[in-house]
Structures are given as structure tokens and as C-alpha cells.
C-alpha positions in Angstrom: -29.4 8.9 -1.4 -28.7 5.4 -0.2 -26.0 2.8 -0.8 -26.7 0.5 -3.7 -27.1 -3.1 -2.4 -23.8 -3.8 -4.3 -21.7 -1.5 -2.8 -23.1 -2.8 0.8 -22.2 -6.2 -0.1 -18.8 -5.4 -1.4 -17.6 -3.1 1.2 -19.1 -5.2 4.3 -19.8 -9.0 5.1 -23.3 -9.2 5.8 -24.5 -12.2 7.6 -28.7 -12.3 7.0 -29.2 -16.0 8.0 -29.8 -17.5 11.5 -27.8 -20.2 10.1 -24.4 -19.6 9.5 -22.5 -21.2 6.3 -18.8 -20.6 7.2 -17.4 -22.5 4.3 -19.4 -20.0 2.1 -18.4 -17.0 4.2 -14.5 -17.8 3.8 -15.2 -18.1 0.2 -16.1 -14.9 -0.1 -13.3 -13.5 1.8 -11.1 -15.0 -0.1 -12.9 -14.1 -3.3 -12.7 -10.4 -2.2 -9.4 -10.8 -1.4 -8.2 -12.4 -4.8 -10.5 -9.6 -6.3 -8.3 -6.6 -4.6 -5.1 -8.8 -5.5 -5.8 -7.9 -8.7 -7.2 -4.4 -7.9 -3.5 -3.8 -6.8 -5.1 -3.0 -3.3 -3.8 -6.0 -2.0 -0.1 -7.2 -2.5 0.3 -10.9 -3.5 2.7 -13.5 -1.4 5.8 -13.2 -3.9 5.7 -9.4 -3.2 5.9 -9.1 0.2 9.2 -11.1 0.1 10.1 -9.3 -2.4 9.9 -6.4 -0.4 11.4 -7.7 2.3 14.3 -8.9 0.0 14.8 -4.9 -1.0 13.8 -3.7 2.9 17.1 -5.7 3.6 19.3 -4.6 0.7 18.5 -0.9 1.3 19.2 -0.6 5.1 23.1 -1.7 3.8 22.5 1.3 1.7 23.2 3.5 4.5 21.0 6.9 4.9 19.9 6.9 1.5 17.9 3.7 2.1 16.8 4.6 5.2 14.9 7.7 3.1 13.3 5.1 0.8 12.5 2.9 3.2 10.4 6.0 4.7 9.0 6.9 1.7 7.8 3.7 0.8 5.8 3.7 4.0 4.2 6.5 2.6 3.7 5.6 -0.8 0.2 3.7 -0.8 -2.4 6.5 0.0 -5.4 5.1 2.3 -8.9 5.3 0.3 -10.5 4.2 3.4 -10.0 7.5 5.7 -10.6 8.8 8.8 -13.7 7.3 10.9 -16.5 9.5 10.3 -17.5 10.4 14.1 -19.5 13.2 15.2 -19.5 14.0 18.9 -22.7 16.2 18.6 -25.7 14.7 20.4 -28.5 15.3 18.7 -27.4 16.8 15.5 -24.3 14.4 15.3 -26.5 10.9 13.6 -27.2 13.2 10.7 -23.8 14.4 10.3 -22.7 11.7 10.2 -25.0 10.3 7.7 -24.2 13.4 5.3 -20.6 12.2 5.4 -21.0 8.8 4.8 -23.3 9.5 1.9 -20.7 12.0 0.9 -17.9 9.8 0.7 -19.7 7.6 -1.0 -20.2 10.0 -4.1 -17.3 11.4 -3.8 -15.0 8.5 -3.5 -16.8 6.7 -7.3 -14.9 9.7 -8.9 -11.6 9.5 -6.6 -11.1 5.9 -6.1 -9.6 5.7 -9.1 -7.0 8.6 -8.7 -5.6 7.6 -5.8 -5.4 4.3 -7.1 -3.3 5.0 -10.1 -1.3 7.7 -7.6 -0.3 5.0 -5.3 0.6 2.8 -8.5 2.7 5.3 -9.7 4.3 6.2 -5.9 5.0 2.1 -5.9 6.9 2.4 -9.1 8.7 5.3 -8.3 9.9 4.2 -5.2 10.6 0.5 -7.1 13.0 2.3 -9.7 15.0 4.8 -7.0 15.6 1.4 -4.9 16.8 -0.1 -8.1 19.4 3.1 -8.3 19.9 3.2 -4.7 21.5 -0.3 -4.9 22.9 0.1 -7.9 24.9 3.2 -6.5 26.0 1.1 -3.9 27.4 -1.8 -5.4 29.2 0.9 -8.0 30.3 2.5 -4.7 31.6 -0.9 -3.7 33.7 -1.7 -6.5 35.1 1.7 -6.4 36.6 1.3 -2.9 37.8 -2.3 -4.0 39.7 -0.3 -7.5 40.6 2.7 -5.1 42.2 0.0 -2.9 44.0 -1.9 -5.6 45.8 1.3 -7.4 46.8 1.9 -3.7 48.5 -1.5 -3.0 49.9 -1.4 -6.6 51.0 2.4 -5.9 53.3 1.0 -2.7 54.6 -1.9 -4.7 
């Protein structure tokens, strides 16, 4: 079984031409980019600051941020994988081979999975950072009330 032409060009920039076009291969780049933009592979500009807006916001959150932020680093899964290698001399080109036409198959039917997985590990993580901080800004004016029935208390 052989890759399609169309999943070659998609998955790798393939230059076929002793002249090189670079305004054309930048447009593709950023054509794939916008493409897995709105795949959800890629995150846009306004959320990475956004992220880095909440990264901040959660490390004042004390150990229960600190456990979001870890599990946010987790929550994308990688569809790309491990290399395939083989360290076999002889048999190891065909190995490897098997496994790239393997993961081919196997990741049309997965792809999408994992996809929707990491979507819904994103929005998890999203709404328990939306609690986290909420928690501690309750927590906050708690202290501040605790604090004011005790100065009124001494009155």
C-alpha cells in the first residue's frame, strides 16, 4: 500500500523543481498553517496570550494551580508519535516500512479521536482554571470578611 500523493503533499513540503519559488513555498506554509488553525491543531495568536494571561493567574493560585498548570501540559495528545526506527540491519528498511504504512491506516481512523480527546482535555482543563480562580478570589474575600468581623469584634 503506498501513500496517496495527497497525503505526501500535506504531511511534507516537497520541493520537485531545480528552481526554487520561495514566495510560493511560504504560501503554502502559511496556508497549512491557517488550515491546522482551524483544525484546532494549531492555537491562534489571541490564545496563546490568553494562556499566558491564565498561566499567570493560576501560579497565584498556589498548589492547586500548579496541578493545572501540569495537566494542561498534558492535555494535547501528540498524533505525530514516536520516530519509527529500526536498528536491524538488514531486516530493519522493511520494518520500518510496515510501520509507516501502518500508521498511515491506522491513524485515518484515529486522527480524529484523539483530536476531539485533546478538545475535550482543553476544555476541561479551561473550566477547572475558571474554578480554580474563582475559588481563590472567594478565598480572598473571605480572609478580607474574616478580617473585618475581627477588627469589629475588638472594637
Amino acid at each position: 500500500m503506498q501513500i496517496s500523493e495527497k497525503e505526501n503533499k500535506e504531511n511534507n513540503l516537497l520541493i520537485s523543481s531545480s528552481s526554487i519559488d520561495v514566495q510560493n513555498i511560504i504560501k503554502e506554509i502559511k496556508e497549512r498553517i491557517d488550515k491546522r488553525k482551524r483544525d484546532g491543531i494549531y492555537l491562534k495568536g489571541d490564545d496563546v496570550a490568553q494562556l499566558e494571561e491564565i498561566e499567570l493567574k493560576l501560579k497565584e493560585t498556589g498548589e492547586l494551580g500548579q496541578k493545572l498548570l501540569r495537566l494542561n501540559t498534558f492535555a494535547t495528545i501528540d498524533l505525530e508519535g514516536d520516530p519509527i526506527v529500526s536498528h536491524r540491519k538488514i531486516a530493519g528498511p522493511v520494518i520500518k516500512l510496515f510501520k509507516k504504512i501502518s500508521r498511515v491506516v491506522i491513524r485515518k481512523y484515529t486522527d480524529s479521536i484523539f483530536c476531539k480527546q485533546s478538545n475535550f482535555n482543553s476544555e476541561i482543563i479551561s473550566y477547572l482554571t475558571d474554578i480554580s480562580l474563582k475559588l481563590n478570589q472567594i478565598e480572598k474575600e473571605l480572609n478580607k470578611l474574616k478580617q473585618l468581623i475581627k477588627n469589629n469584634e475588638k472594637k
